[in-house]
Structure formats: structure tokens, C-alpha cells
mmJSON file of the N, C-alpha and C atoms, coordinates in Angstrom:
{"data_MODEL":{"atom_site":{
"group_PDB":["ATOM","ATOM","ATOM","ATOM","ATOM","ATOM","ATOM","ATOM","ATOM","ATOM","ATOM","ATOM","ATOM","ATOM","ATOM","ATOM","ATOM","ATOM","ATOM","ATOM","ATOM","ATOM","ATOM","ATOM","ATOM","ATOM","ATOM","ATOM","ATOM","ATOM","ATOM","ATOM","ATOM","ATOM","ATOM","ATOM","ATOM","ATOM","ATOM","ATOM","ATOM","ATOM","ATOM","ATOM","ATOM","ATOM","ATOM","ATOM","ATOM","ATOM","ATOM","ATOM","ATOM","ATOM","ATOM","ATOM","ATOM","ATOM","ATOM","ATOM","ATOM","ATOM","ATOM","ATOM","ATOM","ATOM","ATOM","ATOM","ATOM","ATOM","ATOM","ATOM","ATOM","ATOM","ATOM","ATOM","ATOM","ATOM","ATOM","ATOM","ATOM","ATOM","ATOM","ATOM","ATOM","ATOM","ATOM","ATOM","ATOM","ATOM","ATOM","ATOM","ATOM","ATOM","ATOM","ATOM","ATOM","ATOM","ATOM","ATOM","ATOM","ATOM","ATOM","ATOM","ATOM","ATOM","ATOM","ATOM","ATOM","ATOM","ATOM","ATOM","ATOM","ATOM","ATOM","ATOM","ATOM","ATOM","ATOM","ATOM","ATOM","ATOM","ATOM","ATOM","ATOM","ATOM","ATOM","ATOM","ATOM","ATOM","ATOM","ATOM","ATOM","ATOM","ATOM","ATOM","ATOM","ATOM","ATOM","ATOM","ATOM","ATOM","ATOM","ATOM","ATOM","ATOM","ATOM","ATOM","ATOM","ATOM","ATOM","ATOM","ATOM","ATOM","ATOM","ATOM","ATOM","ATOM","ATOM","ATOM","ATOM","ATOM","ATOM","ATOM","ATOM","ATOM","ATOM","ATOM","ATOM","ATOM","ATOM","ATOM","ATOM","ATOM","ATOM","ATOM","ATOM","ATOM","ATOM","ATOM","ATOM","ATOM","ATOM","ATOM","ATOM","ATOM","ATOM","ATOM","ATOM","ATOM","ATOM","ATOM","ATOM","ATOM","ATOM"],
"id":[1,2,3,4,5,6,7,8,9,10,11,12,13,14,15,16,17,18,19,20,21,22,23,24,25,26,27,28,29,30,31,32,33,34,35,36,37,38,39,40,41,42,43,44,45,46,47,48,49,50,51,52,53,54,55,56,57,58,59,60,61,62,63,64,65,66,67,68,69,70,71,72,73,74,75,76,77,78,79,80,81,82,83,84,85,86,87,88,89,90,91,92,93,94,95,96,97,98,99,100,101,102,103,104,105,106,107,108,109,110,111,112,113,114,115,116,117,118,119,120,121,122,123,124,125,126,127,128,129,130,131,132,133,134,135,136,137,138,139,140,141,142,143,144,145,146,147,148,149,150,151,152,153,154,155,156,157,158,159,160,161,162,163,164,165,166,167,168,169,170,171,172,173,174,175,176,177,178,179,180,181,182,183,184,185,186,187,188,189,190,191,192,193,194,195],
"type_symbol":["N","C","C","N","C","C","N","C","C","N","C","C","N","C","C","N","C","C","N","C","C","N","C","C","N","C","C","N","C","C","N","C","C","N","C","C","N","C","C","N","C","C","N","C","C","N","C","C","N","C","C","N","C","C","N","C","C","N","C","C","N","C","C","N","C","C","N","C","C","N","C","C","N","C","C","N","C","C","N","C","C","N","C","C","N","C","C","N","C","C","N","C","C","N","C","C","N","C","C","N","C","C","N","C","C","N","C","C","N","C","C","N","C","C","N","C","C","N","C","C","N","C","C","N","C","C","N","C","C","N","C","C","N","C","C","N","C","C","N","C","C","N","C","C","N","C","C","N","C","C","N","C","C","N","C","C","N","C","C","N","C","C","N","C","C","N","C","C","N","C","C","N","C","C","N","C","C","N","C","C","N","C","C","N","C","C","N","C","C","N","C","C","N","C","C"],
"label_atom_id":["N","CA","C","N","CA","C","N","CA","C","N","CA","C","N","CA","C","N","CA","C","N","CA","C","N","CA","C","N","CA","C","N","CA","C","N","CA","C","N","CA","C","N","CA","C","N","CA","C","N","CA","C","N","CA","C","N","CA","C","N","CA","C","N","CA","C","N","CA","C","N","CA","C","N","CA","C","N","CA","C","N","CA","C","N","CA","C","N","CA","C","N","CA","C","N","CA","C","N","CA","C","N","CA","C","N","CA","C","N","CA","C","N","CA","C","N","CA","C","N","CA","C","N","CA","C","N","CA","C","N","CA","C","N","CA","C","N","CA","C","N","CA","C","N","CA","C","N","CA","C","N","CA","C","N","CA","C","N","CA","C","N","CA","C","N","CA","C","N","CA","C","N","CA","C","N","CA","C","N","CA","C","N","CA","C","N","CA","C","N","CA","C","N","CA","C","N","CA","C","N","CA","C","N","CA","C","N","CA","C","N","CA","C","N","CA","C","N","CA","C","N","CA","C","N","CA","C"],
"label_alt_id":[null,null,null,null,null,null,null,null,null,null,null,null,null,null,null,null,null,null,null,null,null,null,null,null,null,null,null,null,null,null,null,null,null,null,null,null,null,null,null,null,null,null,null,null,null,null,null,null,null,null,null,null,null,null,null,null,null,null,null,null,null,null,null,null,null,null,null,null,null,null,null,null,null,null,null,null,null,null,null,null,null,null,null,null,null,null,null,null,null,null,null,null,null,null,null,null,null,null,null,null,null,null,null,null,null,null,null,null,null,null,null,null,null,null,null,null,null,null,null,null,null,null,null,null,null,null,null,null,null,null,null,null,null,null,null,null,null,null,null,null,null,null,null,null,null,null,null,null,null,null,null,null,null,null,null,null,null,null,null,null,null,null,null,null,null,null,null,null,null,null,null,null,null,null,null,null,null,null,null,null,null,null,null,null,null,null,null,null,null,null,null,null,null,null,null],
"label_comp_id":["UNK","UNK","UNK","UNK","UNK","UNK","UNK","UNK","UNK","UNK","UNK","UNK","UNK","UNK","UNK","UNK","UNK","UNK","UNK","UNK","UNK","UNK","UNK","UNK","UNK","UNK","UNK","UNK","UNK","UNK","UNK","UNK","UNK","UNK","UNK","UNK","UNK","UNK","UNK","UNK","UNK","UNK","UNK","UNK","UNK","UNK","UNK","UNK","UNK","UNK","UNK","UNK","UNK","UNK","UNK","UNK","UNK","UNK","UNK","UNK","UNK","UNK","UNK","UNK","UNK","UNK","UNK","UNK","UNK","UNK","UNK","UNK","UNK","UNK","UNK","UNK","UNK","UNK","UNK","UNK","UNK","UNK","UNK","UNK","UNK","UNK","UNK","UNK","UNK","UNK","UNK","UNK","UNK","UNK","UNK","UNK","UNK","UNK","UNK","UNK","UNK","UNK","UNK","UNK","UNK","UNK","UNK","UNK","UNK","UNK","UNK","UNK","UNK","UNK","UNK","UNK","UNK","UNK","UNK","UNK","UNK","UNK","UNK","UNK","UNK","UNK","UNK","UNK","UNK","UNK","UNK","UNK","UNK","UNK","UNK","UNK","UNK","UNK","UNK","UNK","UNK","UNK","UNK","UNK","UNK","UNK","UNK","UNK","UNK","UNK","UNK","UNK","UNK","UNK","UNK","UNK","UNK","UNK","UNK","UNK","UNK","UNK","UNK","UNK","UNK","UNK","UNK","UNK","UNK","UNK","UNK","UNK","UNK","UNK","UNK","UNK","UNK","UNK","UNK","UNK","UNK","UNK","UNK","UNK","UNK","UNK","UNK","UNK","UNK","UNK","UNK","UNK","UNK","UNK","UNK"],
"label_asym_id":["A","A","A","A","A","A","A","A","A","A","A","A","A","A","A","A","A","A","A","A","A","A","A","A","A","A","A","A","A","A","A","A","A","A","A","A","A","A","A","A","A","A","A","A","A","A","A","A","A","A","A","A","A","A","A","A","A","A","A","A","A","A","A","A","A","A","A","A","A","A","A","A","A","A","A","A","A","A","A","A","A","A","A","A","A","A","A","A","A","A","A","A","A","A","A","A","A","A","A","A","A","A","A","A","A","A","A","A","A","A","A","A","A","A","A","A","A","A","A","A","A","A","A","A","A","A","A","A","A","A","A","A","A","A","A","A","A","A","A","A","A","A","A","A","A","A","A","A","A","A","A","A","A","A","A","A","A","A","A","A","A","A","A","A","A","A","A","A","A","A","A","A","A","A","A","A","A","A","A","A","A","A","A","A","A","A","A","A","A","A","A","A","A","A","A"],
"label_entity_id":["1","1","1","1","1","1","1","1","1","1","1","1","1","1","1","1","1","1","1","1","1","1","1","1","1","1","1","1","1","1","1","1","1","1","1","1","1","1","1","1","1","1","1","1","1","1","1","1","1","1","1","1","1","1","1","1","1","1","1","1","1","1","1","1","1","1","1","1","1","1","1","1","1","1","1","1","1","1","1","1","1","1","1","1","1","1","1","1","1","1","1","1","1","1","1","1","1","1","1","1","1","1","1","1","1","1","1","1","1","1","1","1","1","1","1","1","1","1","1","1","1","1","1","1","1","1","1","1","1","1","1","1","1","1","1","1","1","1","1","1","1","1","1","1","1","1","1","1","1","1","1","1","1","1","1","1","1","1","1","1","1","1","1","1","1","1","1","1","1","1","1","1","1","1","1","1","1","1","1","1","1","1","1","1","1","1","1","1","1","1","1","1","1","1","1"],
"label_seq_id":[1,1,1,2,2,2,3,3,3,4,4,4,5,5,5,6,6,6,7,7,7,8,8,8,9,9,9,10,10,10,11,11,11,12,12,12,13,13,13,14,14,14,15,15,15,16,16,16,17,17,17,18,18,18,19,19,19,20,20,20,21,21,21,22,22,22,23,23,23,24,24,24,25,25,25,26,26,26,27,27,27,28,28,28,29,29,29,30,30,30,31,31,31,32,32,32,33,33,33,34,34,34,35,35,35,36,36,36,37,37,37,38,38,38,39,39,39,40,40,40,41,41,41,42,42,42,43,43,43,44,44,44,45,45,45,46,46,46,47,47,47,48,48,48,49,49,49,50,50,50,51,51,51,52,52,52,53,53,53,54,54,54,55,55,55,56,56,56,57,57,57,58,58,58,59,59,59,60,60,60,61,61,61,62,62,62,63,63,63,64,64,64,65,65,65],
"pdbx_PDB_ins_code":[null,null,null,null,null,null,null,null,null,null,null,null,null,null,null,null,null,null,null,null,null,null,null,null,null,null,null,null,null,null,null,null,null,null,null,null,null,null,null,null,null,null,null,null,null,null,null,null,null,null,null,null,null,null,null,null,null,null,null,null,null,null,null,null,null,null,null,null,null,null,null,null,null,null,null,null,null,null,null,null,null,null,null,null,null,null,null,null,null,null,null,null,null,null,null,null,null,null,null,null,null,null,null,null,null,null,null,null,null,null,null,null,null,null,null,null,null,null,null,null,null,null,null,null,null,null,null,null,null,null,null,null,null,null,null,null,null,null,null,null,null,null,null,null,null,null,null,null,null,null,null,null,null,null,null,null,null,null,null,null,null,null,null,null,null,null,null,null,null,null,null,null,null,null,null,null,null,null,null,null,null,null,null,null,null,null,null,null,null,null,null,null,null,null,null],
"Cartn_x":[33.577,33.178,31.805,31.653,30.423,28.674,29.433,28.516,27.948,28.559,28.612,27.96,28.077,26.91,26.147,25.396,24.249,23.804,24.395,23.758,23.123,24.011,23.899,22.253,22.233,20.656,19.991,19.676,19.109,18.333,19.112,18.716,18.067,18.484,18.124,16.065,16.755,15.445,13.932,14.91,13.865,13.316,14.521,13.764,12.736,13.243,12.257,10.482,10.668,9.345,8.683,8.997,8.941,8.171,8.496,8.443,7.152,6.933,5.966,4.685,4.674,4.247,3.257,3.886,3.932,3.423,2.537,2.384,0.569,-0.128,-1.004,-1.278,-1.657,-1.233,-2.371,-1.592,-2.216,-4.307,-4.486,-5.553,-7.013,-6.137,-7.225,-7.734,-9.176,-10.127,-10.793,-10.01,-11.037,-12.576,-13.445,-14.719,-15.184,-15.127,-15.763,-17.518,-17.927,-19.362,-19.555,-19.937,-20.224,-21.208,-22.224,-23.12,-22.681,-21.811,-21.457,-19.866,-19.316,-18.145,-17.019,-16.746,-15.554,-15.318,-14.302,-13.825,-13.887,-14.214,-14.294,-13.303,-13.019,-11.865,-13.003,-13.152,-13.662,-13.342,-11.703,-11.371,-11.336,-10.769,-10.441,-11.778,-12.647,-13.584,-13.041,-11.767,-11.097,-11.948,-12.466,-12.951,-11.917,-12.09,-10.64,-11.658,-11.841,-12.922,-12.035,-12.657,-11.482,-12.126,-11.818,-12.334,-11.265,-10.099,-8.878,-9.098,-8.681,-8.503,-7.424,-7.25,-6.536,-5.497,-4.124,-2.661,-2.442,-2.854,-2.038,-3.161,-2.963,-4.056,-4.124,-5.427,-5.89,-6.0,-6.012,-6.576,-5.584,-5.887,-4.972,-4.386,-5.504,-4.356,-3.423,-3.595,-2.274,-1.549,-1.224,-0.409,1.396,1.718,3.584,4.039,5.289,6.029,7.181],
"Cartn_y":[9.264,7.897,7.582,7.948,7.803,8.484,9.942,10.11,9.839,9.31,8.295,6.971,6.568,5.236,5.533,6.417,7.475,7.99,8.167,8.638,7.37,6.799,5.259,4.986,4.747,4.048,4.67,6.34,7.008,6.882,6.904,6.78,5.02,3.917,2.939,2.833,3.663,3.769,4.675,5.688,6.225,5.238,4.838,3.981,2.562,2.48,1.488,1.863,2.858,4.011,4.16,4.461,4.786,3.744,2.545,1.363,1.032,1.176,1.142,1.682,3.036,4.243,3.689,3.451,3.815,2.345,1.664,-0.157,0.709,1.42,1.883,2.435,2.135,2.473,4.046,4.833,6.298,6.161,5.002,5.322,4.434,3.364,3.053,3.662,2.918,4.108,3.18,2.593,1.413,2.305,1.212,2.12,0.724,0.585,-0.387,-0.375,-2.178,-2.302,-2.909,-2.8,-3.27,-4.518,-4.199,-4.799,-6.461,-6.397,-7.677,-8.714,-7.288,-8.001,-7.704,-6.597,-6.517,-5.206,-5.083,-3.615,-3.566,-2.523,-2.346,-1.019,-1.348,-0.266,0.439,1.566,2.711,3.019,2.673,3.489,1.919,0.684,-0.682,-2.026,-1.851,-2.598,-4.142,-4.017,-5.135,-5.423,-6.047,-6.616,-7.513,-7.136,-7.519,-7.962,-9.302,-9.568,-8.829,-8.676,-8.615,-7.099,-7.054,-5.09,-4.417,-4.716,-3.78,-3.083,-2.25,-1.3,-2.06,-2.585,-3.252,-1.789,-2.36,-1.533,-1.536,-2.27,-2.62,-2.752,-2.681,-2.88,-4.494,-4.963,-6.111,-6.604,-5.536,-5.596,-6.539,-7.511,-8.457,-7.395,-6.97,-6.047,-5.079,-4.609,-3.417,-4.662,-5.999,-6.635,-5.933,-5.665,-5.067,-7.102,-5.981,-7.326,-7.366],
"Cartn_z":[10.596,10.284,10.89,12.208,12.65,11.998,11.732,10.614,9.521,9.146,7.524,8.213,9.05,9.57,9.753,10.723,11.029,10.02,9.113,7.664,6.946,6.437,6.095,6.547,7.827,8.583,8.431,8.477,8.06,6.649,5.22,4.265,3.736,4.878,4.703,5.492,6.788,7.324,6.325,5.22,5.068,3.923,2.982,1.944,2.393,3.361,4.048,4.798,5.033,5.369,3.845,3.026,1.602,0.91,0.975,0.486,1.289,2.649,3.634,2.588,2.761,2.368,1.121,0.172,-1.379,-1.707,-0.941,-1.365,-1.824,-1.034,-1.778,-3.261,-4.389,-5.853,-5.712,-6.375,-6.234,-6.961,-7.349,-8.368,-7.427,-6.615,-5.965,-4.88,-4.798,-3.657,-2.833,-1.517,-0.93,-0.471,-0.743,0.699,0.933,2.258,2.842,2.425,2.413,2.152,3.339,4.489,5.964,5.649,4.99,4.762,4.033,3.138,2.066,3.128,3.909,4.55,4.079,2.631,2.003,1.826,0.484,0.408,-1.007,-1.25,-3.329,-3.341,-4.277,-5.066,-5.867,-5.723,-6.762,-8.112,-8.428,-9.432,-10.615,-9.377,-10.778,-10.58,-9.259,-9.289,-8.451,-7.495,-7.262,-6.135,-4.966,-4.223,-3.097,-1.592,-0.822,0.635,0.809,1.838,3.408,4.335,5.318,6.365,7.813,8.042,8.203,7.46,7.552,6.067,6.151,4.504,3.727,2.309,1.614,1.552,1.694,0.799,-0.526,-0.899,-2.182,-3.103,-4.815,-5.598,-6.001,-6.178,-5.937,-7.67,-8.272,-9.512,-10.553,-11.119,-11.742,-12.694,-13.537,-14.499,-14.629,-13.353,-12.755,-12.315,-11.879,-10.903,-10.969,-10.158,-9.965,-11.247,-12.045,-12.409,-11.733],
"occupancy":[1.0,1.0,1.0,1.0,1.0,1.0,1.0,1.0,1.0,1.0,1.0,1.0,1.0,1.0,1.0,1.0,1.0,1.0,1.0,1.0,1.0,1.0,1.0,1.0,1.0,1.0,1.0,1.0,1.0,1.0,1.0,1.0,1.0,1.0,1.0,1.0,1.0,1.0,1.0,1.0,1.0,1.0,1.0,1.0,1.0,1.0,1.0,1.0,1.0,1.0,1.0,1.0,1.0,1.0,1.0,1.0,1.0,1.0,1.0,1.0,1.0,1.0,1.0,1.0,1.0,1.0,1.0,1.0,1.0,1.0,1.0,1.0,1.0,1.0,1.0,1.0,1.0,1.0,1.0,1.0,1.0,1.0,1.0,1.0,1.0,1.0,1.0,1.0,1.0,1.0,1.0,1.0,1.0,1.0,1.0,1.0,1.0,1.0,1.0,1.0,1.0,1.0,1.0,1.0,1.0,1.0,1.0,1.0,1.0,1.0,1.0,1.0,1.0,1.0,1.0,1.0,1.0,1.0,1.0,1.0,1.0,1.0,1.0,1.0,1.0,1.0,1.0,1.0,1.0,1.0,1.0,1.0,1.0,1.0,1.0,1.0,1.0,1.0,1.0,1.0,1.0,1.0,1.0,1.0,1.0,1.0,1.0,1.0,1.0,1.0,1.0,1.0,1.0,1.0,1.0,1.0,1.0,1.0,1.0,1.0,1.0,1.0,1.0,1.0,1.0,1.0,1.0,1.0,1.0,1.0,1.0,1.0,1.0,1.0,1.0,1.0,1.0,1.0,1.0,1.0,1.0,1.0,1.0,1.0,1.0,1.0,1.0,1.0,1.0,1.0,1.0,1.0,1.0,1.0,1.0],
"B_iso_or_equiv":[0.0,0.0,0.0,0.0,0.0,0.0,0.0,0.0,0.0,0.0,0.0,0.0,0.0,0.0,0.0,0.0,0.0,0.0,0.0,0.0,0.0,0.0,0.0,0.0,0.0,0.0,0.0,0.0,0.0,0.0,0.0,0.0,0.0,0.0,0.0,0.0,0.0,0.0,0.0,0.0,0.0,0.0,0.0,0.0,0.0,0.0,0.0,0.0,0.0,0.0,0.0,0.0,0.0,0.0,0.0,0.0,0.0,0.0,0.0,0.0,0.0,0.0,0.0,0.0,0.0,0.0,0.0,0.0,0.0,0.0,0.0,0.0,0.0,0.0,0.0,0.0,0.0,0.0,0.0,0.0,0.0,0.0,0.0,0.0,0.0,0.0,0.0,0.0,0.0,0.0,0.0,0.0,0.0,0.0,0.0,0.0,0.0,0.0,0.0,0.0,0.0,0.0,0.0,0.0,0.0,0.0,0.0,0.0,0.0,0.0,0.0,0.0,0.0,0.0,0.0,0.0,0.0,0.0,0.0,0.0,0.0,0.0,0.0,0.0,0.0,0.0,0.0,0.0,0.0,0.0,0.0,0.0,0.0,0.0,0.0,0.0,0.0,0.0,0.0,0.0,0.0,0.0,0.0,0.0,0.0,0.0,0.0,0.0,0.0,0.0,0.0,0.0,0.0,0.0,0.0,0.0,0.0,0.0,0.0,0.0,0.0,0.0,0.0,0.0,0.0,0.0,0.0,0.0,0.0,0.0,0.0,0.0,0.0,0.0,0.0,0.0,0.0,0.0,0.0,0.0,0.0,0.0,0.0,0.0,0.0,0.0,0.0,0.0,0.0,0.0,0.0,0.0,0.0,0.0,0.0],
"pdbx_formal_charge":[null,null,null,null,null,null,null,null,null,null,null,null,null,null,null,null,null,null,null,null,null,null,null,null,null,null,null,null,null,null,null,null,null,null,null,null,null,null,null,null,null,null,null,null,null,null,null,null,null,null,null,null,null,null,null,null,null,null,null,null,null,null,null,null,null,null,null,null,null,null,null,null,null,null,null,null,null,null,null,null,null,null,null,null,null,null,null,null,null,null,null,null,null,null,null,null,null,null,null,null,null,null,null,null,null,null,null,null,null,null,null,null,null,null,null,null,null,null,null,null,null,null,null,null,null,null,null,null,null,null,null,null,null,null,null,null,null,null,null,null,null,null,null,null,null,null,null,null,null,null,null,null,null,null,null,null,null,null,null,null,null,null,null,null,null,null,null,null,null,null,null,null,null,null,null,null,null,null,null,null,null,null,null,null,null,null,null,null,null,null,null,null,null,null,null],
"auth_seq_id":[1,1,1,2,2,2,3,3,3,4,4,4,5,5,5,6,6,6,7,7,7,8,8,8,9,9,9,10,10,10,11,11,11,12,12,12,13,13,13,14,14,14,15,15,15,16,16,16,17,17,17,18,18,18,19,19,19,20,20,20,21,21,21,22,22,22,23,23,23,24,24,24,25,25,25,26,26,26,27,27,27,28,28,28,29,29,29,30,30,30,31,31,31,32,32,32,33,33,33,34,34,34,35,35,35,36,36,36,37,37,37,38,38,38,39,39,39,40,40,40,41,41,41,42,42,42,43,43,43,44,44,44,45,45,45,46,46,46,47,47,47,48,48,48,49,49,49,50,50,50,51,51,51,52,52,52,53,53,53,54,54,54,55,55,55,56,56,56,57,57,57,58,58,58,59,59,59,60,60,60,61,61,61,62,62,62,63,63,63,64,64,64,65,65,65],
"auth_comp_id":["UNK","UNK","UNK","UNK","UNK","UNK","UNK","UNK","UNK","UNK","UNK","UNK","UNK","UNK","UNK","UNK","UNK","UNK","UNK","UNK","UNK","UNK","UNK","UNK","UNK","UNK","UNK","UNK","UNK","UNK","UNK","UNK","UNK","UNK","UNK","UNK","UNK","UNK","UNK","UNK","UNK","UNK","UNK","UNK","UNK","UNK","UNK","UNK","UNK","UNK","UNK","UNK","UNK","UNK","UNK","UNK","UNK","UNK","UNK","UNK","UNK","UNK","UNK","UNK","UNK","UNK","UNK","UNK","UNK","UNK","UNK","UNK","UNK","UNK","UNK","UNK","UNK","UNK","UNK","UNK","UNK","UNK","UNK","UNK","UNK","UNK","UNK","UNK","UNK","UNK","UNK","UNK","UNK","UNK","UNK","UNK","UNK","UNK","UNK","UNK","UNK","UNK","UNK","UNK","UNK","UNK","UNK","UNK","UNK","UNK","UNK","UNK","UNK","UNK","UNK","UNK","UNK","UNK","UNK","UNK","UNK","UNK","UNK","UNK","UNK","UNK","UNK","UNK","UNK","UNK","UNK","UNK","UNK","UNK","UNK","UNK","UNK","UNK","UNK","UNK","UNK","UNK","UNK","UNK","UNK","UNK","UNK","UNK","UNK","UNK","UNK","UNK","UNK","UNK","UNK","UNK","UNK","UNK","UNK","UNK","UNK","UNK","UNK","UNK","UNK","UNK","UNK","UNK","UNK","UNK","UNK","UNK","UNK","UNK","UNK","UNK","UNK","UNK","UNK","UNK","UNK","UNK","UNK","UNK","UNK","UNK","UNK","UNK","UNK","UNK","UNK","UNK","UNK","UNK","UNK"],
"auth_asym_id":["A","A","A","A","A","A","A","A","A","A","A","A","A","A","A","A","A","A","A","A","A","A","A","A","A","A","A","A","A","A","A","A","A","A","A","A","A","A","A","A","A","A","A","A","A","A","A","A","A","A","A","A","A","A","A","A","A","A","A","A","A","A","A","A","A","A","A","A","A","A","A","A","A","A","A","A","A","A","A","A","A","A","A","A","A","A","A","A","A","A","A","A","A","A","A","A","A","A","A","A","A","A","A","A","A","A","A","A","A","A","A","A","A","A","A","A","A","A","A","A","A","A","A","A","A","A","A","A","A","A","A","A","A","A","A","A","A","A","A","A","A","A","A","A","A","A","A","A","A","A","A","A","A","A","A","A","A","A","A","A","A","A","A","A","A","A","A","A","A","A","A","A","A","A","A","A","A","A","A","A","A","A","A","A","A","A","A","A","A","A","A","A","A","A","A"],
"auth_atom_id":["N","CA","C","N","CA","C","N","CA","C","N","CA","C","N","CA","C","N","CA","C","N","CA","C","N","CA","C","N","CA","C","N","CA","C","N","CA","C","N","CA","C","N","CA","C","N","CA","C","N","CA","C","N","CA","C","N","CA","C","N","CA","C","N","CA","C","N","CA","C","N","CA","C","N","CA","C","N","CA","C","N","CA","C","N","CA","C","N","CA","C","N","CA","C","N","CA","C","N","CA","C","N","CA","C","N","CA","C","N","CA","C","N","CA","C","N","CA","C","N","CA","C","N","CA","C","N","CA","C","N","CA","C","N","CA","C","N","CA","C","N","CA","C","N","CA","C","N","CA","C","N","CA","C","N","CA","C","N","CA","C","N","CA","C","N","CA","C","N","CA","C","N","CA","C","N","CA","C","N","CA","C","N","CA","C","N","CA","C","N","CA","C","N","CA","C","N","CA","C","N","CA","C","N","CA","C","N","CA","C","N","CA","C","N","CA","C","N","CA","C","N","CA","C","N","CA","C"],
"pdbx_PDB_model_num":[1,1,1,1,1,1,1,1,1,1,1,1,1,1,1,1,1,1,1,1,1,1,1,1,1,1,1,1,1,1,1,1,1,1,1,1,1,1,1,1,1,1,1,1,1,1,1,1,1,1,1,1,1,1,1,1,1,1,1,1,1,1,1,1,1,1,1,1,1,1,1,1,1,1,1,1,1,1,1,1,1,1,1,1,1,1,1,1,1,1,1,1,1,1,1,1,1,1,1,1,1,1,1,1,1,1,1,1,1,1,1,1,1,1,1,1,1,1,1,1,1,1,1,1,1,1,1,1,1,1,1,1,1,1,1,1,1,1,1,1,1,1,1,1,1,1,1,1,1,1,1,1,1,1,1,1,1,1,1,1,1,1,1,1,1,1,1,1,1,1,1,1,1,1,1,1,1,1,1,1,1,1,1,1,1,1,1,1,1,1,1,1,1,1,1]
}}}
């Protein structure tokens, strides 16, 4: 029984790592512009003010439904 809980958290912990993981969309490419203050996506042209690297794609027309 105890194994089966330990298992349980396990597979909750990993889908939760996963979900972490995977908020970056495979196509975007941040590169910071130091100079303007923001971040441009390479591949969709999205723009993310801020000096952390954006996760997620910014781009309205990819938006997750």
C-alpha cells in the first residue's frame, strides 16, 4: 500500500515538473535587446518587456485554447 502512494506522488510530481518544463513552445527563440529593455522571439516576432527570459509564447496567434 505504501508503495502505491510513493508511486502515486511520484507520477504527480513528475507531471507537475513536465508542465513546469514544457510552458516554453518548441519554436520560440528569446534573445534579449539590452539596449530597447525587452526580449524578441526570433521565430514569431512577439516582444516581452522585462530582464528575465519570457516561458511561454507571447504570440497572439499561437495563444494555448
Amino acid at each position: 500500500m505504501v508503495l502505491i502512494v510513493v508511486l502515486a506522488i511520484g507520477v504527480f510530481c513528475y507531471f507537475l515538473w513536465r508542465h513546469r518544463a514544457m510552458d516554453l513552445t518548441r519554436n520560440c527563440r528569446w534573445r534579449q535587446v539590452k539596449s530597447e529593455g525587452h526580449w524578441r522571439c526570433i521565430a514569431c516576432g512577439a516582444v516581452e518587456p522585462g530582464q528575465i527570459a519570457p516561458r511561454m509564447c507571447r504570440n497572439p496567434q499561437r495563444a494555448r485554447s
